[in-house]
Structures are given as C-alpha cells and as structure tokens.
C-alpha positions in Angstrom: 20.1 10.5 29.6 18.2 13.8 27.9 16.9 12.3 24.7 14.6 14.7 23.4 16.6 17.2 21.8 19.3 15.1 20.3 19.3 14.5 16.3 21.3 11.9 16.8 18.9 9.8 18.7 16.6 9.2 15.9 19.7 7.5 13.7 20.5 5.6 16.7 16.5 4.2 16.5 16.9 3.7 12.4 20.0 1.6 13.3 18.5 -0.3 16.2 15.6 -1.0 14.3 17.3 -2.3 11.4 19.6 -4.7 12.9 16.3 -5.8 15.3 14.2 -6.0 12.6 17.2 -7.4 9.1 16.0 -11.1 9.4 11.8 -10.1 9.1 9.7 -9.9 6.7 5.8 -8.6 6.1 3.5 -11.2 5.3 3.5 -9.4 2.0 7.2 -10.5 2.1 8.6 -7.1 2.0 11.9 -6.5 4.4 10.5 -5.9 7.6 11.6 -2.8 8.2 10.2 -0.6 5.6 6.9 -0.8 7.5 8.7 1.3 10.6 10.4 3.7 7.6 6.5 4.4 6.2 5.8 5.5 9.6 8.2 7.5 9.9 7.5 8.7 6.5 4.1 9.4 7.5 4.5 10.7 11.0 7.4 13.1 9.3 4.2 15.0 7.2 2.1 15.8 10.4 2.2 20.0 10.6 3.9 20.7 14.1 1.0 22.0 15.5 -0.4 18.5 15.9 2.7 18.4 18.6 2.0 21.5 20.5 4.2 24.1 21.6 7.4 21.8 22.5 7.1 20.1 18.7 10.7 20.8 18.4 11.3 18.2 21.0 8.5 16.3 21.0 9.3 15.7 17.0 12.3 14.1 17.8 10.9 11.4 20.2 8.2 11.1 17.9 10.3 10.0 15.4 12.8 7.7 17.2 9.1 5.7 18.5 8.6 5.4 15.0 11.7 3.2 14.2 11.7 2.2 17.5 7.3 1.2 17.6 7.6 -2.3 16.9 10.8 -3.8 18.3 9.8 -5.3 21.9 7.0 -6.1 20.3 8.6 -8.3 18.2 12.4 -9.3 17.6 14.1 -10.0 21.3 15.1 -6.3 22.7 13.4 -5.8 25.7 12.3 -2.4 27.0 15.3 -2.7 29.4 17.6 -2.4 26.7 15.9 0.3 25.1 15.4 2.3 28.4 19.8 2.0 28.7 20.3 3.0 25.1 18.0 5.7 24.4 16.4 7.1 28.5 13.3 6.5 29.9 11.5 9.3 28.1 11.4 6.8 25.3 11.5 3.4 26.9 8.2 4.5 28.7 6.5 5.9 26.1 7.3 2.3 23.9 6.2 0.5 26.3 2.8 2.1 26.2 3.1 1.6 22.2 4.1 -2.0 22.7 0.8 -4.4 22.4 1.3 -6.4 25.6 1.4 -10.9 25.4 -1.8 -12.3 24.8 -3.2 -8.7 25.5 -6.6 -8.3 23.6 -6.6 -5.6 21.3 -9.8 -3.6 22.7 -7.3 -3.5 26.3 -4.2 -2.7 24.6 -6.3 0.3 22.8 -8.0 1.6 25.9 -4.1 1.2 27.9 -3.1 3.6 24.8 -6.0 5.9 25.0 -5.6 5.9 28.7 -1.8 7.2 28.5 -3.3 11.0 27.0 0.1 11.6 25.6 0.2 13.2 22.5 3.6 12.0 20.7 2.5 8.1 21.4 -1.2 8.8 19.9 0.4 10.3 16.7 3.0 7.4 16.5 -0.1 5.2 16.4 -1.9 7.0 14.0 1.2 6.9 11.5 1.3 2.9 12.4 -2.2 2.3 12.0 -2.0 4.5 8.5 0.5 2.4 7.2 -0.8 -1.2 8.1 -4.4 0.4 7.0 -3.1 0.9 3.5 -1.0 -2.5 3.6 -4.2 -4.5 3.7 -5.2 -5.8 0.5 -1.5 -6.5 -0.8 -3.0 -10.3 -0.9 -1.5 -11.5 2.4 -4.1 -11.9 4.5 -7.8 -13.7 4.1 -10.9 -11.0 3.5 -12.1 -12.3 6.5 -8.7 -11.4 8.3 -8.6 -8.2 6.7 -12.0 -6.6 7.5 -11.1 -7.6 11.5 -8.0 -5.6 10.8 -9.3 -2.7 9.5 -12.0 -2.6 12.0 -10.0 -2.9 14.9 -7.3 -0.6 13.5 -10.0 2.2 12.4 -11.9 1.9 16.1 -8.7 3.2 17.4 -7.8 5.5 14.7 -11.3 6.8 15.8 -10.5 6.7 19.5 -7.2 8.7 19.1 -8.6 11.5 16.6 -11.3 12.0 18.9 -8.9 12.7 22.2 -6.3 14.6 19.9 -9.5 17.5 19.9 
C-alpha cells in the first residue's frame, strides 16, 4: 500500500489515534490525545525545507507519525496492525519512534539517532517540544521533571545536531 501521497491517510491516523488513545489521560489529566494533536500542531509549523526536496510527501507521513507516535507505545495496537492499515513506510518508521519494553532511554535515543531518517527525527522533535513545555503543569515531582527535561533536551540536542 503507497501511503505517502494520500491526504487521506493522515485522517485515517487522527481516527486511529483517537479511538487508541479515548480512554487515556495525561498525568496532568488532560484527554490523552491532545498531546499527539500538539505534535501535530507543532510539526505542521516546520518550513518544508526542513523535509527536503520530497516534503510534499514526506509531509504527509510526517504527519500521520504524529497521531500515530505514541500508539504501540502505549494502548494495545501493535505495529502489525498498523503496518496492514496504513503500509510499511509508516509501520517502520513507528516502530523506530516507538521506545522499546524496558528499553533505557539513552538506547532508545541512539536506535533513533542511528535510523538518519529525517521525517522520524522531526516527529521527535515535535514530541519532545510538546512534553518539554508540558512539564511544570504540577504532575510530576521537580526531581522527576529535571530527569525529564534532561533526557528529552540531550536528544533534542542529538537530533538538531544530525539534521545539519
């Protein structure tokens, strides 16, 4: 299945996400699923030449991974089902998104980094945007929060830096 010049294919991810994600909530206690619409919010604003000469395409698996970002990760889809309903152009690149059982964060980074594919960097960097700028709504400890930004921020770093 051709995904990546289908409009459709990014309200078939709003929809999947939404019914993956209707029971969840943020620790904040917001509906889960406003976290993957800031992404997409946010990975929306990026100028197309952060894509590169096939942006037109590239945009629209972008933005499907940005509904789509968190869903294996964590309601019960598996990347089998995503790889039958949307093609393996975005099952793999979620499954390189997707932060692994019991993987440690530094591994799951350097997996990421290791990947060198543009679309699933930026996806990241909209994700890590968004949960950078959710900390300090009061639902985590300082203590929690400073190993949150840390973490995110190294990798923020790590991405920028291969992006150039």
């Amino acid at each position: 299945m051709k995904t990546n010049n289908n409009p459709e294919i990014i309200e078939r991810a709003r929809l999947l996400a939404t019914e993956a994600h209707k029971n969840q909530t943020r620790k904040n206690g917001d509906a889960y699923i406003t976290h993957p619409e800031r992404v997409f919010k946010i990975f929306e604003k990026y100028p197309r030449k952060k894509l590169g000469e096939n942006w037109f395409e590239d945009a629209y698996i972008g933005l499907s991974l940005c509904w789509l970002h968190d869903v294996v990760e964590d309601t019960d889809f598996i990347l089998e089902d995503i790889e039958v309903l949307f093609g393996k152009e975005i099952s793999s690149r979620l499954d390189i998104l997707t932060r692994r059982e019991k993987e440690a964060y530094y591994d799951y980074g350097i997996r990421l980094l290791e990947s060198k594919d543009k679309i699933v960097y930026l996806v990241k960097l909209a994700d890590i945007e968004d949960n950078l700028n959710s900390v300090g709504d009061g639902a985590f400890s300082k203590e929690i929060e400073n190993n949150l930004r840390l973490r995110w921020e190294w990798l923020e770093q790590k991405i920028n830096a291969s992006l150039r």
